[in-house]
N, C-alpha and C positions, 0 to 999 in steps of 0.2 A: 468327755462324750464317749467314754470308752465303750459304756453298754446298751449306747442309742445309734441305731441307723435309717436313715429317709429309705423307704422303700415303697411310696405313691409321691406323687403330688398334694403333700401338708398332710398326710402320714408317716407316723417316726415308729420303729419298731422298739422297745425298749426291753430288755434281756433285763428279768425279773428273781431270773436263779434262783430260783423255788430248791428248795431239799441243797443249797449251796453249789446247784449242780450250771454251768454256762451252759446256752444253747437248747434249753430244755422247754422256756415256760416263757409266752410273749406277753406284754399289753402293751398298748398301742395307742396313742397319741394322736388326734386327729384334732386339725386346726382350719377354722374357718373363722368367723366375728366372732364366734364364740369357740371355746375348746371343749373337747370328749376326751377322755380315758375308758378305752375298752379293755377291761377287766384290770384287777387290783392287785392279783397275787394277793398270799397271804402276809400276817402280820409281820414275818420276820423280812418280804419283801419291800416294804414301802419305803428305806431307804433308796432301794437301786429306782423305785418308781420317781423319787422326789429329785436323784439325785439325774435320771435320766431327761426328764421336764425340764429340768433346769438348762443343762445340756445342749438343748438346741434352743434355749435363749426365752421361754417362758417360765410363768410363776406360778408355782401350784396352787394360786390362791383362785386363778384367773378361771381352774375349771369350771364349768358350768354342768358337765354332767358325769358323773362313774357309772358305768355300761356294764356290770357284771351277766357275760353267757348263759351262768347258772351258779346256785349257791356252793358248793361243791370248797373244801376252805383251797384249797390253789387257785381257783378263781374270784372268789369273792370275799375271802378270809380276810383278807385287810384293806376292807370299806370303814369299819369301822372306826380305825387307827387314821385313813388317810382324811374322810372326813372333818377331821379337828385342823385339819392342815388345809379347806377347800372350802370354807365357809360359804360361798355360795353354791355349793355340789349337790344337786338331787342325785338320790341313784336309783339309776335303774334297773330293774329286777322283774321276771317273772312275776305275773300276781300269784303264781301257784307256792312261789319259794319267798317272799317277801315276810313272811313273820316269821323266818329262820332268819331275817336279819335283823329285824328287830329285839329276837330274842332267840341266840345263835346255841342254848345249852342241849337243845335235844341234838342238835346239827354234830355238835361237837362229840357229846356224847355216843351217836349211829357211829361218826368216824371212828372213836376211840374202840367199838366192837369190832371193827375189822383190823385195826391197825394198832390198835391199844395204845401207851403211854407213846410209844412215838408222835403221835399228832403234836405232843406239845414241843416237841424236840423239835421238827419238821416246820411247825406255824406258828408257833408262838400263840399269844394269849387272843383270843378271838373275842374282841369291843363289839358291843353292840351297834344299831345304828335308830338316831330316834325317828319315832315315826312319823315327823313332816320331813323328814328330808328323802324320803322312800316315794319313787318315782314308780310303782305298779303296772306292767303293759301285759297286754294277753297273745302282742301280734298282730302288724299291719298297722302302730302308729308310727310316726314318722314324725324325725328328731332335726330341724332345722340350724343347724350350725351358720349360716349365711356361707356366701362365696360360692354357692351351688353347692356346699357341703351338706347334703339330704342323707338322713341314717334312718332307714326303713325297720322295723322288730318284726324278724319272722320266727312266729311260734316251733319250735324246730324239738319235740319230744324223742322220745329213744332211748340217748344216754341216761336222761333223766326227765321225769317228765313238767318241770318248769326249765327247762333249755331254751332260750331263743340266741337266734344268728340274727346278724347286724350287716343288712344290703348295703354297699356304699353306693347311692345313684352315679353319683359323678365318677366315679371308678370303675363303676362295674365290678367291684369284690366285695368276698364276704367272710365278714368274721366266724371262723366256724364256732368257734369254746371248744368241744370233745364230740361237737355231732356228727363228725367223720372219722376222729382218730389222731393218732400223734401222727406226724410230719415225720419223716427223718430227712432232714434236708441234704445230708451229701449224699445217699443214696437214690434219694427220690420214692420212698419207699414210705409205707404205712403200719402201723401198728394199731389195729380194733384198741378201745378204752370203756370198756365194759361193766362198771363196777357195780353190786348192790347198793339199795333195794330193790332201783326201778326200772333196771334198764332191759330192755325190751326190743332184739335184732329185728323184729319182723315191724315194728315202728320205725325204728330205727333206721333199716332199708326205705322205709316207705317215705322218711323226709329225706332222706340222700337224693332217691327219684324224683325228689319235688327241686331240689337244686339245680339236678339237670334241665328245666325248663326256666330257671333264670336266665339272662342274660350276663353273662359272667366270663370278666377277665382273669382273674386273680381271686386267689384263697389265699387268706391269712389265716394261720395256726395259731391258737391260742399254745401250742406242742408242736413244733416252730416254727415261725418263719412262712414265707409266702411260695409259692407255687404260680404260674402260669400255664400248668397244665390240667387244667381246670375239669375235662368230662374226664381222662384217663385218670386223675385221681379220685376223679369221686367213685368213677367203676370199681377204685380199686377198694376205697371202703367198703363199699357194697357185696363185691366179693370176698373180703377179709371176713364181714360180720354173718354171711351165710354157710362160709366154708368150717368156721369155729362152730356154729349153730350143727351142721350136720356130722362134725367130728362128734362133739359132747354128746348127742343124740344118739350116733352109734355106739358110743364108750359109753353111755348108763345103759343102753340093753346089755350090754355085754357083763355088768356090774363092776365098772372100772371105779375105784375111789375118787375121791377129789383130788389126791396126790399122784395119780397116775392121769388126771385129765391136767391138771398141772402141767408135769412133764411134758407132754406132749404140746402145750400149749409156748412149753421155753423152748421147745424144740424149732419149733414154726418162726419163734421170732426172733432166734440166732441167725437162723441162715436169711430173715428181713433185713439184721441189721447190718447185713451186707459190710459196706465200706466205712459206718458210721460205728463198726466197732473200737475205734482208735479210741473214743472219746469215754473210756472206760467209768467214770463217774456216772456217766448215763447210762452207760450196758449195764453196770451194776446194779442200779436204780431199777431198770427195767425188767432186769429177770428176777432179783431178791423180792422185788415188792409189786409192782406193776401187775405182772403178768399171775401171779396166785390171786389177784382182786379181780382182775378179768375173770379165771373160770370160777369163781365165787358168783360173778354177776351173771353167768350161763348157768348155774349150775339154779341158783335162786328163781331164775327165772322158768325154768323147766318142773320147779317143783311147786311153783304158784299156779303151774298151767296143769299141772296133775292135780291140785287139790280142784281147780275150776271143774276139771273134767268129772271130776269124782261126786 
């Protein structure tokens, strides 16, 4: 049970170690008559998924649903793989993002233009998933597990624009996927997750603001770990994704390249990662790769809003 821990009532947190890294990348375990898995991680994760299920004394056969945030492959890269292992698993997906799991080669291939041959290094081979077993929601249906285990889909665009967060009634929290930002849980601190083609801060802010009017105890990070400090982090997303918005804004009047909006972008999130810089596999991760996909996804967006305007 090395890479599972109870962190609600019949929620188990399961350390996914995406890119090999601990502490980085959650899904999560929810048990009622029936069992949830929120989010999959990718292909090369579904070991730590099978082997964490197991763990706290369930059988991967017994899921009933896979809850992928958004198609994005560390969240939903390895439905395809775990499905063969979950025979009766519908999974759930955005209906905006649901034919990139049925047929995952443009998904793959969008990733491969930002991050090229790595992807396969990082996820592994991306299975497809067939199409009755694709559970389609738009947001606002509601996923009955028994035991007063109610899982609400709230449409939650920005990051991406097939995003949905996952209400737990009975808990009062909410599965964010990236619609807030990475966690750093020894700091308590945040990190914006911005990537191209569709991500959009001023959306983006505007479902943060819609969270705030939940009822909410507890965030769980799909980027890690859980939180109880529920409006002060979401402020702090909020602020994260406006403050990068009017840095990049003022760095392209200025005619700052992408690698001087870069810098400045490692700069901001050195001194975030505060005390959570020990865990160096993660710092790594974060500034070599991370943070140049962030001001890619600013930098995209500002020049889709100049062609609009134009």
């Amino acid at each position: 049970m090395t890479n599972t821990k109870k962190v609600a009532e019949n929620i188990y947190l399961i350390d996914a170690r995406v890119f090999g890294i601990p502490n980085f990348t959650s899904a999560y375990l929810i048990a009622g008559e029936k069992l949830a898995l929120i989010e999959t991680g990718p292909t090369k994760s579904v070991p730590f998924i099978i082997e964490g299920i197991r763990g706290v004394g369930f059988d991967p056969a017994d899921i009933s649903y896979l809850v992928v945030t958004h198609i994005h492959l560390d969240h939903g890269g390895g439905a395809g793989t775990l499905v063969r292992e979950m025979p009766e698993a519908k999974v759930v997906v955005h209906e905006k993002g649901a034919r990139h799991m049925i047929d995952p080669s443009k998904l793959v291939n969008s990733s491969k233009r930002v991050f090229g041959d790595l992807i396969d290094e990082w996820y592994g081979e991306v299975l497809p998933v067939e199409q009755d077993r694709i559970m389609p929601v738009k947001g606002g249906e509601i996923i009955d597990l028994g035991k007063g285990q109610r899982l609400r889909m709230i449409d939650s665009p920005g990051h991406s624009n097939h995003h949905i967060c996952i209400y737990s009634e009975k808990e009062k929290g909410l599965f964010t996927g990236d619609a807030v930002g990475v966690y750093l849980s020894d700091s308590g601190r945040l990190i914006p997750t911005t990537p191209p083609p569709e991500f959009d801060p001023d959306v983006n802010v505007e479902t943060i603001k819609g969270f705030l009017g939940l009822d909410l105890k507890l965030l769980l990070f799909s980027h890690f770990g859980i939180t109880e400090k529920v409006n002060q982090t979401l402020n702090m997303g909020i602020d994260w994704l406006m403050k990068w918005k009017e840095s990049v804004s003022g760095m392209m009047s200025k005619g700052l390249s992408q690698e001087g909006i870069t810098e400045k972008f490692r700069a901001d999130t050195r001194e975030a990662l505060g005390s959570d810089r020990g865990k160096e596999l993660l710092c790594q991760w974060v500034i070599e790769h991370h943070i140049p996909m962030c001001a890619m996804g600013y930098l995209n967006y500002f020049k889709k809003k100049d062609l609009t305007a134009s």
